[in-house]
Each structure stands twice: as structure tokens, then as C-alpha cells.
C-alpha positions in Angstrom: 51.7 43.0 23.9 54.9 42.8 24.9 56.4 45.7 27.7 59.0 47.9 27.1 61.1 50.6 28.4 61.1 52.7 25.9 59.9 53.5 22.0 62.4 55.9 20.3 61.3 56.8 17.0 63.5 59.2 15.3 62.1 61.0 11.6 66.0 59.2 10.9 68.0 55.7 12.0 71.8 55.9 11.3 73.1 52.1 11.5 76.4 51.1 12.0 76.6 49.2 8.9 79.3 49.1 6.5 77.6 51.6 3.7 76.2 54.6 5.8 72.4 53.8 5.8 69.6 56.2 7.4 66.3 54.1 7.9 63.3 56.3 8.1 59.5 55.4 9.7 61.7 53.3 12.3 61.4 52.5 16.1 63.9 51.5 18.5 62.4 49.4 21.6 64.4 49.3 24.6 63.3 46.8 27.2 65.0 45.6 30.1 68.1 48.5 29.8 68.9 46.6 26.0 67.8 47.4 22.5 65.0 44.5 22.0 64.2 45.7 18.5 64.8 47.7 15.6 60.9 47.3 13.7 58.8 49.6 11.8 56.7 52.3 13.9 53.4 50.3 13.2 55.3 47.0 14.2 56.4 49.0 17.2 53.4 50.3 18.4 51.9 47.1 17.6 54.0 44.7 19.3 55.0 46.8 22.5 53.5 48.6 25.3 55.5 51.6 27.1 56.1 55.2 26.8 56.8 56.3 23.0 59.3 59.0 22.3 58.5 60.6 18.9 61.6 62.4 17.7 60.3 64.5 14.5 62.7 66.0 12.5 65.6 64.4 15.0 68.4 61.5 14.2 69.1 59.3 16.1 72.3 57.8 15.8 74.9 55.2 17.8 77.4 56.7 20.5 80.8 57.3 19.6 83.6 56.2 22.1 87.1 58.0 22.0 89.3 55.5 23.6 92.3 57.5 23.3 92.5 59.5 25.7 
């Protein structure tokens, strides 16, 4: 097993693709301050070892920047 900072797993994954996509029964592994991986929960739980965050019923979603101001 790999370590990790962090498992978010959201009930939905907004991407920043071109079409609008929400990815369900996803993880997000954050190791070393960076995202390390986008895998399935199982995958996830699998592969890494650190603190899981389960986010039912919650999106998760990538930061929006307003650069003018």
C-alpha cells in the first residue's frame, strides 16, 4: 500500500472536461499536498493507506479563480 494524505470521496466528481461530466463511486487521493489519483473507491481503498473522507450526498468539485479583480 501506498501512503496518502488524504481519500476524498464525494457521492459526486465534477471534472474539468470539456462536456460537463459528474463521475460517481470515485475517490480523489491526495499525497504529498498533490492530487496522486482520481480511481474508483475500491481501487482507492485498495491501493492507499491514509485517512478517508466519505462525502455522502456532497460534490466535490474544482476551485474557481476570479482573476479579475
Amino acid at each position: 500500500m501506498q501512503p496518502a494524505d488524504l481519500l476524498l470521496c464525494p457521492e459526486w466528481l465534477i471534472t474539468m472536461e470539456a462536456e460537463v461530466t459528474a463521475l460517481t463511486g470515485r475517490c480523489v487521493v491526495v499525497a504529498g499536498g498533490r492530487i496522486a489519483a482520481v480511481l474508483s473507491v475500491e481501487e482507492a481503498i485498495e491501493q492507499f493507506e491514509g485517512p478517508r473522507l466519505d462525502l455522502a450526498q456532497q460534490v466535490l468539485m474544482p476551485g474557481l479563480v476570479n482573476t479579475h479583480t
